[in-house]
N, C-alpha and C positions, 0 to 999 in steps of 0.2 A: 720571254716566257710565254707560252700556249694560254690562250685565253680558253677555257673550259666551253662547252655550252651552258647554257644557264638562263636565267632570269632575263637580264639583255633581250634575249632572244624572243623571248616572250613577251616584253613588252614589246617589243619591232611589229611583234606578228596583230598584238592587237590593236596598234596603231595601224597598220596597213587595212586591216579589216575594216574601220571605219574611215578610211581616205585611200580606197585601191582605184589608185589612178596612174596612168603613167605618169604622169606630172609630181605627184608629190611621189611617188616612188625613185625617179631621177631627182629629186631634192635632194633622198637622203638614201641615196645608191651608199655611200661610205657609209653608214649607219649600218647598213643590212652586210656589205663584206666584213664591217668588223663587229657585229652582233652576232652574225648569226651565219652568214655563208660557211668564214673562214672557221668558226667553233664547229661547225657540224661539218665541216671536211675535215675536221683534224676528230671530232669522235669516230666517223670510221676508221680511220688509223689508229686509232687505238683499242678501236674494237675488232682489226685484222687478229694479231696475235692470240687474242682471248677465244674469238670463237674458230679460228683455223687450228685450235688445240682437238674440239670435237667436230668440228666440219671441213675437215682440210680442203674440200674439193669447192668451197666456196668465193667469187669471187668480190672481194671486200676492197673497197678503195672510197677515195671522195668520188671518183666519177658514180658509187652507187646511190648516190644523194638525188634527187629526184629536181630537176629543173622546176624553179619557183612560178615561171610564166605557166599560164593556165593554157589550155587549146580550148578558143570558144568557139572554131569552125561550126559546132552541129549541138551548143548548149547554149539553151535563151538565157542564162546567164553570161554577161559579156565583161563582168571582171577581169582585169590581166593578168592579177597576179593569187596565186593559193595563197593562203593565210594556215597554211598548215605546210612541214617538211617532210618528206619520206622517203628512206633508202628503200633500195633492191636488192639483196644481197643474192644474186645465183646459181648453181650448179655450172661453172665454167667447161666443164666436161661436156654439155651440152648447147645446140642451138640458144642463143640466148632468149626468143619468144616459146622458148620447147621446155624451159629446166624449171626446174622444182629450185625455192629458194626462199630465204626467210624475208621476212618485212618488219621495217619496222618504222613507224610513224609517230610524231609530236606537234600539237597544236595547244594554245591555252590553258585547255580544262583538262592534260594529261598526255598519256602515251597508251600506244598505238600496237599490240606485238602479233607476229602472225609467223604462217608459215606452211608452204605448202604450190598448190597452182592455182592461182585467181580464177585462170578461165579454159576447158579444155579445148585443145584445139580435136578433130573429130577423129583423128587417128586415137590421139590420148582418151581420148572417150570409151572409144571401145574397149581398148585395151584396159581399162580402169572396172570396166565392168564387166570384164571378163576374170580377169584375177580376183576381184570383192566378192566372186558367185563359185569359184572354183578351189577347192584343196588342193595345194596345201597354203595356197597362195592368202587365201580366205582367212585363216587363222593368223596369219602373220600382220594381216592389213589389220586385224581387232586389235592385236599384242602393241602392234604401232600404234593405237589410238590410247592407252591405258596411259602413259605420262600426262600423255595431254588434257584426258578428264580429271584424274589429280589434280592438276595445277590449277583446274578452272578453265582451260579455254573451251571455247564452243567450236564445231564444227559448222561452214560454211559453205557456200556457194550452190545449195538448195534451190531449185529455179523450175522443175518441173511438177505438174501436179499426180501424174498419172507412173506410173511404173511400167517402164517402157516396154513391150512385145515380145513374148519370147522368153521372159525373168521370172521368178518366183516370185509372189507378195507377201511369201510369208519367209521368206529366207532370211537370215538374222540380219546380213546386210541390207535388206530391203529397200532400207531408206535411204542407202547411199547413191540409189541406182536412180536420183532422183536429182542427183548433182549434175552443173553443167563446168563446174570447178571445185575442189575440194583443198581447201585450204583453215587450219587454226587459227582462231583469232582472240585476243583476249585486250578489253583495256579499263588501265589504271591509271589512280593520281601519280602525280610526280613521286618516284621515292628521295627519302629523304637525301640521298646522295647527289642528288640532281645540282649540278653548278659546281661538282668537287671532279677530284680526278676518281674518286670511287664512282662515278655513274655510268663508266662502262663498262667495269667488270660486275655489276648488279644489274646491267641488261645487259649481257652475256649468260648470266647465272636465269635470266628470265627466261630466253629463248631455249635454252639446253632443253626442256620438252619436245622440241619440236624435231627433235636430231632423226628419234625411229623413223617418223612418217617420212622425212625426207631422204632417210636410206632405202626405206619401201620404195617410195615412186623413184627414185633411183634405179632400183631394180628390175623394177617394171617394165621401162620404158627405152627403146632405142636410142641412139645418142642422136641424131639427127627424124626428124618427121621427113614420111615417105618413105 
């Protein structure tokens, strides 16, 4: 029988947070594949069929689980290991560093929902700020934003201060033009379904906000950059 994700998992991760070492992490390597690897490769399988209903073009598997080892190359934190889990789910249609795709993340004190492009690359830039400034394209990008202000999420990846050369300041999008990624982000407690088999199809039912935006930048955008 499929062990759920759940609690387990949770306790693994706050144990790890106060003893991330490699050392006591190879103590209790079997702990963490049957806490917590093996439940969170088997919640994206059971979150393929739920959201490939409204995102057929997304690709859902365990490989979208996010590798627990940290990269400390270029971070004066030199911990090994994340104390938090996070899939990828992408636009398989496109370049995989290129596509628009939902996120979703879990650590202690809750979860994690998003969706969208964390970071633009400079072709996608342009291209982002040419469609938010131009009809009919303009109107379509706001119509994409309305599920997602319903539901509560915020829009992200705000990073410039000035309103780039050449753009209106006062144009409705203004302050999109101000993005160097633009992606939804929203987080909550655990819902109550959390450790049952209902707690993927209640984050499937969570992300479905995020479906317009990511057929917008779908549409937007080349399948391959360059």
């Amino acid at each position: 029988m499929k062990k759920p994700l759940g609690e387990p998992a949770i306790r693994f991760l706050r144990s790890l947070k106060r003893h991330n070492t490699r050392e006591w992490f190879d103590a209790h390597r079997d702990q963490y594949e049957q806490d917590l690897r093996n439940p969170a490769k088997q919640l994206a399988e059971d979150l393929r069929p739920l959201l490939s209903a409204r995102f057929p073009w997304l690709e859902i598997s365990g490989k979208s689980l996010f590798r627990i080892n940290r990269d400390t190359r270029f971070s004066d934190d030199k911990t090994p290991y994340k104390t938090w889990i996070g899939y990828w789910f992408h636009d398989r249609r496109f370049d995989k560093d290129w596509a628009p795709g939902l996120y979703l993340g879990l650590d202690p004190t809750g979860l994690a929902l998003g969706g969208g492009i964390w970071r633009f690359q400079s072709l996608q830039r342009a291209i982002f700020r040419e469609r938010i400034t131009q009809t009919p394209s303009e109107m379509s990008f706001s119509n994409a934003l309305s599920p997602l202000e319903r539901a509560g999420f915020e829009m992200k990846g705000r990073e410039l201060k000035k309103i780039p050369r050449g753009y209106d300041p006062d144009h409705s999008n203004a302050e999109y033009l101000l993005h160097n990624g633009l992606y939804a982000a929203k987080e909550i407690d655990f819902p109550k379904s959390f450790g049952t088999e209902r707690f993927a199809v209640e984050i499937a039912k969570l992300l479905l906000p995020c479906k317009d935006l990511l057929d917008w930048m779908a549409a937007q955008l080349p399948k391959k950059p360059g």
